[in-house]
N, C-alpha and C positions, 0 to 999 in steps of 0.2 A: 400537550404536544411534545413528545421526544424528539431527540436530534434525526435518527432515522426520517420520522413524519417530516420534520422540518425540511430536510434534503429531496425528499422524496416528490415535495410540492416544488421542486423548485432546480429541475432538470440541470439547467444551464451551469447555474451556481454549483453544483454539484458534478459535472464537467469537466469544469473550471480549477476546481477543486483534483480531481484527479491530476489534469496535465502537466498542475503545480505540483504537486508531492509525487507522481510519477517525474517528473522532471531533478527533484530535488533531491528523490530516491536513486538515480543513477548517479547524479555527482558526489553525493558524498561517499556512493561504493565503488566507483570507477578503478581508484588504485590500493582502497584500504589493506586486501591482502596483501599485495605486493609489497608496501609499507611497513605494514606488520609485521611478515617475514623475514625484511631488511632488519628491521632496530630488533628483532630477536636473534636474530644472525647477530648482530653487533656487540647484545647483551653477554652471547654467551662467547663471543671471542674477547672480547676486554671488560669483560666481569665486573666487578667493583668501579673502576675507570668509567665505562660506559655510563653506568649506575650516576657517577658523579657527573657526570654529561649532560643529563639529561634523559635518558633513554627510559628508565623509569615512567616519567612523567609524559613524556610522549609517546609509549605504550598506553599508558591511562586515557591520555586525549585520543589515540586511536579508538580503545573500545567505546567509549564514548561516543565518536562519530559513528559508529558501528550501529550503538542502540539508539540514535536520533535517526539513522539512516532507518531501521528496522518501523520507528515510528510513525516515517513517510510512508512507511511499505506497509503499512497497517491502514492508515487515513484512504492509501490508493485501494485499497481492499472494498474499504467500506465502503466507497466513493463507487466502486465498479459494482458491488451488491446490488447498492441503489438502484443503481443505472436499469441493470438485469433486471430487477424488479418491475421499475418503470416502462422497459421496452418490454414486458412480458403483457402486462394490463394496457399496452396499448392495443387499438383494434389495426390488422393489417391486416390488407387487401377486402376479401367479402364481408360482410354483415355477417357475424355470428348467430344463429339462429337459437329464439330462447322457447324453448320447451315449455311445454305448458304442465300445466300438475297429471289431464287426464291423458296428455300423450307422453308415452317414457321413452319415445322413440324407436320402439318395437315395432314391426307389422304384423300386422295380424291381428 
C-alpha cells in the first residue's frame, strides 16, 4: 500500500491534512518577502556591520522558512490531488449505466 493509497482510503484524514499545511502554508509566507527585502536593504546599506548583526544568519533562517513553507505547499498539493481523485470515483446524482460487451452504446 503507498502513501497516496493510504490517503486515498481515508478522505477526512486527508482533509484534515490539507487545512493544516494549507493553514501553515500562509503563515509562514504571510510576510517572508517583505522581510527578506527588509534585511537585504540592510545588508547592502551597512555591509559588513549588518553582516556582524546578524543579517547574515537571518537571511539564511528566511530562506529556510521559505523552503519549509514551500513543503506545506507541496503536502497541500498532494492532499488536494487526493481529494480530486476521490470526489472524481464518487458516484453523484444518477446511477451510472454499465455497458454491457454486446451493446457499445450505438443504435442501430
Amino acid at each position: 500500500m503507498t502513501i497516496h493509497d493510504y490517503f486515498l482510503k481515508r478522505p477526512i484524514l486527508t482533509f484534515l491534512l490539507l487545512i493544516v499545511s494549507a493553514l501553515a502554508f500562509g503563515f509562514l509566507t504571510i510576510n517572508i518577502f517583505r522581510l527578506l527585502a527588509a534585511n537585504w536593504e540592510f545588508i547592502v546599506t551597512y555591509g559588513v556591520v549588518a553582516l556582524r548583526e546578524g543579517a547574515l544568519w537571518q537571511t539564511l533562517e528566511l530562506i529556510l522558512t521559505g523552503i519549509v513553507s514551500m513543503l506545506f505547499f507541496l503536502i497541500f498539493r498532494f492532499c488536494e490531488d487526493i481529494l480530486i481523485s476521490w470526489f472524481g470515483k464518487r458516484k453523484i446524482g444518477a446511477e451510472k449505466k454499465v455497458q454491457t460487451d454486446g451493446d457499445q452504446g450505438v443504435d442501430g
